[in-house]
N, CA, C and O of each residue as an XYZ file, in Angstrom:
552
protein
N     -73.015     15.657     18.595
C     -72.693     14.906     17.390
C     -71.176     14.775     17.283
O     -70.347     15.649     17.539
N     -70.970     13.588     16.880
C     -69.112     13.702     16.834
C     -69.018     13.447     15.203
O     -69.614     12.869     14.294
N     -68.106     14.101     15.405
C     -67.502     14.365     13.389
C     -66.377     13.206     13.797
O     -65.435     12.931     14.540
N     -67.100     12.819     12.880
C     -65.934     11.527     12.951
C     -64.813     11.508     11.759
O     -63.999     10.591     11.648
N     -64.878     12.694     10.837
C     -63.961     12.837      9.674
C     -62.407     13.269     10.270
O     -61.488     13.263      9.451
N     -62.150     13.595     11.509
C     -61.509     14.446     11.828
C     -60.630     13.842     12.640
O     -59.555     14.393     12.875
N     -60.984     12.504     13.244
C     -60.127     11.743     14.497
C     -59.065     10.935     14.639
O     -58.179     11.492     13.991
N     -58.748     10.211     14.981
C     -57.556      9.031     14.929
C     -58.424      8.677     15.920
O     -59.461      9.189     16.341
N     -57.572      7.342     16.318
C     -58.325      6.413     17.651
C     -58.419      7.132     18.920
O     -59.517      7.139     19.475
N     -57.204      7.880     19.589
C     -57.045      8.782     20.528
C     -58.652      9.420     20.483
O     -59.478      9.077     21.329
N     -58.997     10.452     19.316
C     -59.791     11.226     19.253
C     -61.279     10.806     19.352
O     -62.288     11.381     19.761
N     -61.050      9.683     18.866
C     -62.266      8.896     18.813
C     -63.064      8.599     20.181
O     -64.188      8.889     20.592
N     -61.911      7.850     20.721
C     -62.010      7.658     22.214
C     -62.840      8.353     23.176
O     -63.673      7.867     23.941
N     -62.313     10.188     22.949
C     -62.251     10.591     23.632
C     -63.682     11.344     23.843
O     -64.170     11.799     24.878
N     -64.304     11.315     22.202
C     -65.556     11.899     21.857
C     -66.604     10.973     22.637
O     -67.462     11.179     23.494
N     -66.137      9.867     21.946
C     -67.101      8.844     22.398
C     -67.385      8.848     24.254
O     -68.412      9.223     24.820
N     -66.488      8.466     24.708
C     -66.559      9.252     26.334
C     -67.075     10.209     26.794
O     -67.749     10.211     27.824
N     -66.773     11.385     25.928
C     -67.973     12.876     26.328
C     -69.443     12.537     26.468
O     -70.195     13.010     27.321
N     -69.854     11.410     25.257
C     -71.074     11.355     24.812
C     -71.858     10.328     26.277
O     -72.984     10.413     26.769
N     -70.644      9.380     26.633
C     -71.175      8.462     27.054
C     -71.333      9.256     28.677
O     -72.278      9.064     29.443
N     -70.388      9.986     28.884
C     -70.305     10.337     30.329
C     -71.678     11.952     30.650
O     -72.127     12.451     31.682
N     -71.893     12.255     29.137
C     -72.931     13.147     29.428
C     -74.415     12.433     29.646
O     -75.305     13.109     30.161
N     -74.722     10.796     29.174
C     -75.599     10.585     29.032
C     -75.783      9.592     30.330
O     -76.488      8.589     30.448
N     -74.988     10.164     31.163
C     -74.836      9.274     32.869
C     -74.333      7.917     32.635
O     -74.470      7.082     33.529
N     -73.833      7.645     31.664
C     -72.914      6.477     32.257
C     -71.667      6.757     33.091
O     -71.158      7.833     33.403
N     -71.259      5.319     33.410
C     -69.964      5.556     34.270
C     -68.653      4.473     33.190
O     -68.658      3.323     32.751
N     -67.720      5.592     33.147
C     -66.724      5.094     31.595
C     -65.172      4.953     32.736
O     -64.698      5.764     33.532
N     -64.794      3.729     32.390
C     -63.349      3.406     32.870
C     -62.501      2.958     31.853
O     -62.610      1.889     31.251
N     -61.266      4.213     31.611
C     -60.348      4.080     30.341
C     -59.496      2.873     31.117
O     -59.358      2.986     32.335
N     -58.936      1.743     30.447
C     -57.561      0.900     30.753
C     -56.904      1.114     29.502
O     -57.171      1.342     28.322
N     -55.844      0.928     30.333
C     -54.484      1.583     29.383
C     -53.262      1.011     30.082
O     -52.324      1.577     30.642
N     -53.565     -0.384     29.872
C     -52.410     -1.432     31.202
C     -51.434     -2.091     29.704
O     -52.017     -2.578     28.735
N     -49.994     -1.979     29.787
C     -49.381     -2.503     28.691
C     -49.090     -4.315     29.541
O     -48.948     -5.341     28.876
N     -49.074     -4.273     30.698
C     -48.951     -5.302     31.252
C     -50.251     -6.466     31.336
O     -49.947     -7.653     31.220
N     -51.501     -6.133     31.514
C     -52.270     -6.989     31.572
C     -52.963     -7.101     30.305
O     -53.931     -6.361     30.134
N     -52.512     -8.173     29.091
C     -52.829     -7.752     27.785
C     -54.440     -8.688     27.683
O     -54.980     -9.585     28.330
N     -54.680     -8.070     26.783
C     -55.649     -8.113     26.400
C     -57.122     -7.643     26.801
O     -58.106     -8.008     26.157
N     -57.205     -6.736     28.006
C     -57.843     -6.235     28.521
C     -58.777     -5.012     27.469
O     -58.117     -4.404     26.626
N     -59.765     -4.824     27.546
C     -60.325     -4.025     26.310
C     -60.064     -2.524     26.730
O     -59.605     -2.298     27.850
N     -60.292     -1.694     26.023
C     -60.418      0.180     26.071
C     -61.013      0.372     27.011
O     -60.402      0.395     28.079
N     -62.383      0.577     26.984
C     -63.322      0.833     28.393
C     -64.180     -0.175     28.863
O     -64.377     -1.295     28.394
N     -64.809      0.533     30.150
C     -65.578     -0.427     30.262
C     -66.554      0.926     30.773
O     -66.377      2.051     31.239
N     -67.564      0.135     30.407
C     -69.488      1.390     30.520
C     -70.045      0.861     31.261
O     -70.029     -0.370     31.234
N     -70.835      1.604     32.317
C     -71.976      1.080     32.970
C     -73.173      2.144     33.304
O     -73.223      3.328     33.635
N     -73.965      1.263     33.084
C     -75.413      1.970     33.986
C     -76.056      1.386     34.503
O     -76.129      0.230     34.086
N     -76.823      1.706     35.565
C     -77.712      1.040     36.063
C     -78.242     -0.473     35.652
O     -78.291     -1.530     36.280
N     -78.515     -0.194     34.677
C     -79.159     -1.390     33.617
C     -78.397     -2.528     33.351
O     -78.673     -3.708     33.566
N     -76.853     -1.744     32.583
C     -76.227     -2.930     31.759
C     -74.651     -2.366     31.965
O     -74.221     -1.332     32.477
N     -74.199     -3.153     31.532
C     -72.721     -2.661     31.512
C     -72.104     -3.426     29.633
O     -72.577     -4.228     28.828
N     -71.108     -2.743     29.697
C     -70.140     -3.202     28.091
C     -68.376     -3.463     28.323
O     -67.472     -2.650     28.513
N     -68.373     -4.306     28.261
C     -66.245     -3.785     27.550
C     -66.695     -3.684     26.114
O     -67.699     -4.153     25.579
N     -65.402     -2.733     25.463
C     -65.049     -2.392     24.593
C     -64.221     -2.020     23.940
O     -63.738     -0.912     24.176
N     -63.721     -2.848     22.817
C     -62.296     -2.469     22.459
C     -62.503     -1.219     21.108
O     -63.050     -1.590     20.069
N     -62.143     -0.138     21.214
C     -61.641      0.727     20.314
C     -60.906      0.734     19.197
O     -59.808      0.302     19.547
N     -60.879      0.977     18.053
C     -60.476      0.973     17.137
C     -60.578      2.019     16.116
O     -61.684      2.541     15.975
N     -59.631      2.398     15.401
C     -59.561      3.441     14.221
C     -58.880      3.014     13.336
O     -57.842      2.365     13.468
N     -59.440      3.365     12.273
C     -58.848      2.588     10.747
C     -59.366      3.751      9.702
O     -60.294      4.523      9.945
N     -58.619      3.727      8.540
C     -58.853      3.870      6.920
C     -59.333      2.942      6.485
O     -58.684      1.898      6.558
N     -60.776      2.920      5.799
C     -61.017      1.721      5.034
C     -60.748      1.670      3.744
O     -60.725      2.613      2.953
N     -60.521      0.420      3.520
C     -59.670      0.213      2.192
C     -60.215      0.639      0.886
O     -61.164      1.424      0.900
N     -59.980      0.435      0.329
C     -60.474      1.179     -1.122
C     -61.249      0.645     -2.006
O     -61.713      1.198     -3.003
N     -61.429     -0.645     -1.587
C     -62.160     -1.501     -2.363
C     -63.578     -2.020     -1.384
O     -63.262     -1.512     -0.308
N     -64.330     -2.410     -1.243
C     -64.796     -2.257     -0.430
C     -64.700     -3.933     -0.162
O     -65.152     -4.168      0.959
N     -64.311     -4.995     -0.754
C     -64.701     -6.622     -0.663
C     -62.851     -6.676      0.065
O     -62.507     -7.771      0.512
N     -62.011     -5.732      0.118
C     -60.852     -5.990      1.087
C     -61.178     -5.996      2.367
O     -61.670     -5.019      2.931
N     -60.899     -7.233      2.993
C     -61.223     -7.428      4.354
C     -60.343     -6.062      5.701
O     -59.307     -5.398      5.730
N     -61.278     -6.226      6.393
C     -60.875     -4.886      7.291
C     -59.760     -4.799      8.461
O     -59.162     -3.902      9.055
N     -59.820     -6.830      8.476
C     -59.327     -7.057      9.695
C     -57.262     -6.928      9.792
O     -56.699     -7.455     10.751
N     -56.607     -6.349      8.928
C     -55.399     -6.218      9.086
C     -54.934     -4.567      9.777
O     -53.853     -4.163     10.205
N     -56.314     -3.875      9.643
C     -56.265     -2.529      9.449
C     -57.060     -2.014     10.549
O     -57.218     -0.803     10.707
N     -57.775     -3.253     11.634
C     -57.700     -3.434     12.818
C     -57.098     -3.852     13.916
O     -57.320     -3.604     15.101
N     -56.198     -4.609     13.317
C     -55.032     -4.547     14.658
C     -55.692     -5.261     15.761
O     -55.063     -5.164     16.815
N     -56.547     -5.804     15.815
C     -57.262     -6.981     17.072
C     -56.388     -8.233     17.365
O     -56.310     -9.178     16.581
N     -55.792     -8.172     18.452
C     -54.489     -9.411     18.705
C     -55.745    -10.540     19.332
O     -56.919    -10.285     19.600
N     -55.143    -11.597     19.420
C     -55.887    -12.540     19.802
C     -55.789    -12.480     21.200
O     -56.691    -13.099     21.765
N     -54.976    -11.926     21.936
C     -55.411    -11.881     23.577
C     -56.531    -11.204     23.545
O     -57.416    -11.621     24.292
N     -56.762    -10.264     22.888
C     -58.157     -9.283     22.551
C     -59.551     -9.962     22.730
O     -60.456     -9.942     23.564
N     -59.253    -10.640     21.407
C     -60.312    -11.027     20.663
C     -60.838    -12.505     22.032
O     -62.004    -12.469     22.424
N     -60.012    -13.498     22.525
C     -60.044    -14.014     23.605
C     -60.861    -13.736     25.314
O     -61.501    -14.563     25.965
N     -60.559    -12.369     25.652
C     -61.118    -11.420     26.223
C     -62.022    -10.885     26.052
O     -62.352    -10.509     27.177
N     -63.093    -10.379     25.021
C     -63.738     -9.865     24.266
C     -65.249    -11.349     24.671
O     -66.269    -11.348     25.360
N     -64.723    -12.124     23.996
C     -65.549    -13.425     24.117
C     -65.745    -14.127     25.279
O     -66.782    -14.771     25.433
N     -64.949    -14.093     26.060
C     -65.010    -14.367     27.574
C     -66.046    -13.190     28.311
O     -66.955    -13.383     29.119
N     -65.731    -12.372     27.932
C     -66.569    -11.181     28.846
C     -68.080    -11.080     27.984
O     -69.046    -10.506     28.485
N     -68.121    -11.618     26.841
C     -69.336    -11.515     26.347
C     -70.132    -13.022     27.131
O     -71.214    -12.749     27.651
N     -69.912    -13.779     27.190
C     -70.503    -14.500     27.669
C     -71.008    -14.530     29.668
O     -71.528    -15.407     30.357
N     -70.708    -13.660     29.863
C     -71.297    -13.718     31.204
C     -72.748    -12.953     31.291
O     -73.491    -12.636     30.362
N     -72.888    -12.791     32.480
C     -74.645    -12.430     32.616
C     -75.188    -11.922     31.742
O     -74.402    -11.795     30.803
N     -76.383    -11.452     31.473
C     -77.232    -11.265     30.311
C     -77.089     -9.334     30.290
O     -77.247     -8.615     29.304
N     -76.843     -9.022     31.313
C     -76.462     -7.372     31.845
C     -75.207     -7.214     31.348
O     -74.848     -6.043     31.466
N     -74.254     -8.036     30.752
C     -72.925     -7.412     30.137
C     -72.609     -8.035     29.079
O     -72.545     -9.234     28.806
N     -72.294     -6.492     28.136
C     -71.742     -7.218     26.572
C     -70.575     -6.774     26.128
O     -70.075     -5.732     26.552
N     -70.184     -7.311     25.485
C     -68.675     -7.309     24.989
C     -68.316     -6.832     23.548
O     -69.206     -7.187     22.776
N     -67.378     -6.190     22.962
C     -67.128     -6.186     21.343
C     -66.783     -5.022     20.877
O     -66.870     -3.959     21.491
N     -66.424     -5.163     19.902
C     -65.359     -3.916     19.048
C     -66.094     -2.943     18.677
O     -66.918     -3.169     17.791
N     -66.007     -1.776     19.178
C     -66.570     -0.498     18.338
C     -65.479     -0.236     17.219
O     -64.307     -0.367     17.571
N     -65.723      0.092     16.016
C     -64.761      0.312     14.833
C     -65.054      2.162     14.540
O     -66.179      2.632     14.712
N     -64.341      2.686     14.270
C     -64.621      3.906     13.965
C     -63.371      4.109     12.557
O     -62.241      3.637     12.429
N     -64.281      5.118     11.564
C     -63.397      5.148     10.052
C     -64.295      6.642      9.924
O     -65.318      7.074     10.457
N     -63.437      7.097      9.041
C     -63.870      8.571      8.550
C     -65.335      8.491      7.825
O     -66.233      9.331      7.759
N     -65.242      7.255      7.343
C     -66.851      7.256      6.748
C     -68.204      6.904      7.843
O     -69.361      7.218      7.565
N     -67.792      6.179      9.152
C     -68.621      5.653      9.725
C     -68.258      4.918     11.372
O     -67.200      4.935     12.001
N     -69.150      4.507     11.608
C     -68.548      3.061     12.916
C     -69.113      1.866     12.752
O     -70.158      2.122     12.155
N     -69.061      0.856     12.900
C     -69.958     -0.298     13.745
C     -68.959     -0.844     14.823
O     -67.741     -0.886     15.003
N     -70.384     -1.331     15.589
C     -70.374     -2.084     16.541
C     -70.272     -3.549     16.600
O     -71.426     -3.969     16.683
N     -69.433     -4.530     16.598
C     -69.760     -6.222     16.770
C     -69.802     -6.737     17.918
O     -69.000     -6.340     18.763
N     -70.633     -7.626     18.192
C     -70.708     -8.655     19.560
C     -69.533     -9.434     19.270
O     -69.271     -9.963     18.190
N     -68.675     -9.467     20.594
C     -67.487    -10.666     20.572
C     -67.602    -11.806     19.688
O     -66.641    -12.193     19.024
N     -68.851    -12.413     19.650
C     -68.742    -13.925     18.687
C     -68.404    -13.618     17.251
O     -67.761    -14.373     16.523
N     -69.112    -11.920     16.751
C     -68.885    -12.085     15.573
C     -67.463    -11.292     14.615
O     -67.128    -11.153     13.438
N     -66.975    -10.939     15.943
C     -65.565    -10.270     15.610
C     -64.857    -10.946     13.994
O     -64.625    -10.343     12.947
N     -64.649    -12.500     14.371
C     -63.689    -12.710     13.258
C     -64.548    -12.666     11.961
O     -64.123    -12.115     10.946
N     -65.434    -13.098     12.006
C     -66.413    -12.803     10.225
C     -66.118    -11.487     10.482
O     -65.246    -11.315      9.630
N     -66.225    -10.419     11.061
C     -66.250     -9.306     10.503
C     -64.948     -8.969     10.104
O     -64.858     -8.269      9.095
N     -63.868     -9.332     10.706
C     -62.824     -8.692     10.379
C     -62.033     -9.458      8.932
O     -61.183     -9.003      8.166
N     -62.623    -10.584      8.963
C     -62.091    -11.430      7.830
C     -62.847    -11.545      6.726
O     -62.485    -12.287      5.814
N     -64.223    -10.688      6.646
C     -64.888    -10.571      5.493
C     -65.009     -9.000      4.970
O     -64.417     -8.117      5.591
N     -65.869     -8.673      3.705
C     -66.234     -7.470      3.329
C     -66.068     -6.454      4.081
O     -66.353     -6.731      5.246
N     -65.681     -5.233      3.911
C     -65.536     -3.957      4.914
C     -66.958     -3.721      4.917
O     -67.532     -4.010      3.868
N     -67.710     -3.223      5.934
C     -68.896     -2.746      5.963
C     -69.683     -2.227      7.204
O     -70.363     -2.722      8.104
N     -69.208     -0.835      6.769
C     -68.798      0.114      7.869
C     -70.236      0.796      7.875
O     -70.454      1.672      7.038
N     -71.777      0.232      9.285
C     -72.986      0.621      8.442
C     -73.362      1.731      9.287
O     -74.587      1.789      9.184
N     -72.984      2.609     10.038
C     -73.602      3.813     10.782
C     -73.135      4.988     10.777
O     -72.082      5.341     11.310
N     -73.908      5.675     10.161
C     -73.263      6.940     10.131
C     -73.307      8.208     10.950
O     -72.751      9.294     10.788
N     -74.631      7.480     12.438
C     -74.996      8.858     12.851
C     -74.187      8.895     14.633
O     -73.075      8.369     14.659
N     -74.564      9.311     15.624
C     -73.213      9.307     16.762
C     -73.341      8.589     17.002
O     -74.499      8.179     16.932
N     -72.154      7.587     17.595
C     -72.119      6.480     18.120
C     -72.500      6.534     19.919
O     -71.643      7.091     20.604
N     -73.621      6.029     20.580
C     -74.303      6.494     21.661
C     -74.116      5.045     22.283
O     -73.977      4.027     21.605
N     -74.134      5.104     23.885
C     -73.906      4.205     24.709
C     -75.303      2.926     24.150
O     -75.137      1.736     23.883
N     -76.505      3.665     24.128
C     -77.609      3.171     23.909
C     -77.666      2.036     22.638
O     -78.046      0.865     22.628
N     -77.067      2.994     21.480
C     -76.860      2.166     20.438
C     -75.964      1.195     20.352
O     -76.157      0.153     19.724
N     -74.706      1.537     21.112
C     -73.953      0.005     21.069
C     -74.052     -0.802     21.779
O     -73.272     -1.753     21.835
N     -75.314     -0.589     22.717
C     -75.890     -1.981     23.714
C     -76.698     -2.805     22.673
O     -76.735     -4.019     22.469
N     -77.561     -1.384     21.866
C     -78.584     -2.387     20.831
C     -77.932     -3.709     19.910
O     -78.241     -4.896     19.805
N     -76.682     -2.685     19.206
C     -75.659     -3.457     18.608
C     -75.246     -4.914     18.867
O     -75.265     -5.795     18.007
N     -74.661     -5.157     20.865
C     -74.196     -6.006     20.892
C     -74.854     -6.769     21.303
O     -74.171     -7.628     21.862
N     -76.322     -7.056     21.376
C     -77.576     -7.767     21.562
C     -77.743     -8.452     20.450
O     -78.183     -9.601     20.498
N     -77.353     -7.730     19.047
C     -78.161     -8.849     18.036
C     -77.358     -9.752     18.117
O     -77.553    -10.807     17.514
């Protein structure tokens, strides 16, 4: 279980990786300041593979303040994100969000509604390779 009350993005990262690398995936951190827009990791298994861009935030206090300033998603990102979501039906793309209260997961297409509407941060239990495939399917 990861306590997610306790992390910054670093930490987040890093949980999330334990979880994913105990449950036999195969996890590749990028961390290139030169090739921008490239996402956090990338997951695979057998089955399917993901990019994924990482994120850690405070959510705002209100809950109808939009989330997306306090995500930090540049548009080389968000560009990347959508490109890689659209290839074979075996790879998905999109932002895992992580906040002291929670995470979600978005599929690349729906990045900007999310970040430009209501905060709504809906999972509270570990964030698992499994579940953010389910995630970036709907």
């Amino acid at each position: 279980m990861i306590a997610l009350r306790c992390f910054d993005e670093g930490g987040f990262q890093a949980a999330f990786c334990q979880v994913a690398v105990r449950r036999g995936y195969f996890v590749q951190k990028f961390q290139d300041s030169l090739a921008l827009g490239i996402p956090d990791l990338y997951l695979a298994s057998p089955d399917h593979a993901m990019w994924l861009e990482l994120k850690w935030c405070d959510l705002p206090k209100r809950p109808s303040t939009p989330i997306g300033p306090r995500a930090h998603l540049s548009g080389m990102q968000l560009a990347w994100l959508s490109k890689a979501h659209r290839r074979p039906e075996s790879v998905r793309a999109g932002l895992l969000l992580g906040t002291p209260a929670g995470w979600a997961c978005i599929p690349a297409p729906g990045i900007p509604a999310f970040l430009s509407g209501p905060c709504q941060v809906v999972r509270t239990d570990t964030p698992t390779p499994e579940a953010l495939w389910g995630a970036l399917g709907a």
